[in-house]
C-alpha positions as CSV (number, residue, x, y, z in Angstrom):
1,X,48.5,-38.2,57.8
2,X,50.8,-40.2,55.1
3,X,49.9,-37.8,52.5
4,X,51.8,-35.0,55.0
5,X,55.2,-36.4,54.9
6,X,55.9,-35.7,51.3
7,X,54.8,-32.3,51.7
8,X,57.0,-32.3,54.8
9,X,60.0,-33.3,53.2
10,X,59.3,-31.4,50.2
11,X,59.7,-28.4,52.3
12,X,61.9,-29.2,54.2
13,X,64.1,-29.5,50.6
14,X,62.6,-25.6,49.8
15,X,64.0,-24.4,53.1
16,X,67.6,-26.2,52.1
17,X,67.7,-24.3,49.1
18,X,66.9,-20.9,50.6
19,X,69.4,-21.7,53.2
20,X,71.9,-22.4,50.6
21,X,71.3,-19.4,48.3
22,X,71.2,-17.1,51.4
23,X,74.2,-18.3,53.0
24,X,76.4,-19.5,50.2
25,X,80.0,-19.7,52.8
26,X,78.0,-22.0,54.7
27,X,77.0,-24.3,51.3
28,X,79.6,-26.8,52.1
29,X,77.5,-27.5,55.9
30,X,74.4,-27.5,54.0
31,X,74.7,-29.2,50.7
32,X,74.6,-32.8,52.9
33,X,72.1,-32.1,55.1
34,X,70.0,-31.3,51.6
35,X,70.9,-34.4,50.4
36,X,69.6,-36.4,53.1
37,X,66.4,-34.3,52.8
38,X,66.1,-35.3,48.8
39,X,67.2,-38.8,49.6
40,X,64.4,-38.7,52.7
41,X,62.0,-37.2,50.3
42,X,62.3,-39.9,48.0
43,X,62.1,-42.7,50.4
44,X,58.7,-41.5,51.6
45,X,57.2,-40.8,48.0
46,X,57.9,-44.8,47.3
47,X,56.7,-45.4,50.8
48,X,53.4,-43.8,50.1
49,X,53.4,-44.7,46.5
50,X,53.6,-48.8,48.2
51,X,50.7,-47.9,50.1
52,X,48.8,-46.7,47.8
53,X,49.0,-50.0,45.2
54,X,48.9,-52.1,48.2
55,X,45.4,-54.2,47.9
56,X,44.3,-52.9,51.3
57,X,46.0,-49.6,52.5
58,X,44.3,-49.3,55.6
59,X,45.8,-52.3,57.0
60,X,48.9,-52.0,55.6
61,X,49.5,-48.3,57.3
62,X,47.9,-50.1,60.8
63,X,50.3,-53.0,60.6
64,X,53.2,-50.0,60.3
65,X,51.5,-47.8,62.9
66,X,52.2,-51.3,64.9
67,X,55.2,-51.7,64.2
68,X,56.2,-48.9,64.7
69,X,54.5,-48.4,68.6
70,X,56.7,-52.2,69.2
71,X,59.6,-50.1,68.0
């Protein structure tokens, strides 16, 4: 399941750039909303790249799968 959010974001960032290219008057709306997407992209390629050098990855994802139910 952690493995799919990169691949999430990464498309959501391909989308963006069709958007953008196919609707270039609307670049100025889009061009933030991209950047949140590269910036959310790279947030969850550390986050998995942390759980993957973590000494025990299971618990580590469970303790975040906790927190985030409390949440």
């Amino acid at each position: 399941m952690v493995e799919l959010i990169p691949v999430a974001e990464a498309a959501g960032f391909t989308a963006g750039c069709l958007a953008i290219h196919a609707a270039r008057g609307w670049a100025e709306t889009l061009t933030p909303i991209l950047a949140y997407l590269v910036l959310s992209l790279g947030v969850c390629l550390l986050t998995v790249a942390g759980i993957q050098q973590s000494p025990d990855p299971d618990q580590l994802v469970a303790m975040m799968t906790e927190a985030m139910a409390t949440y």
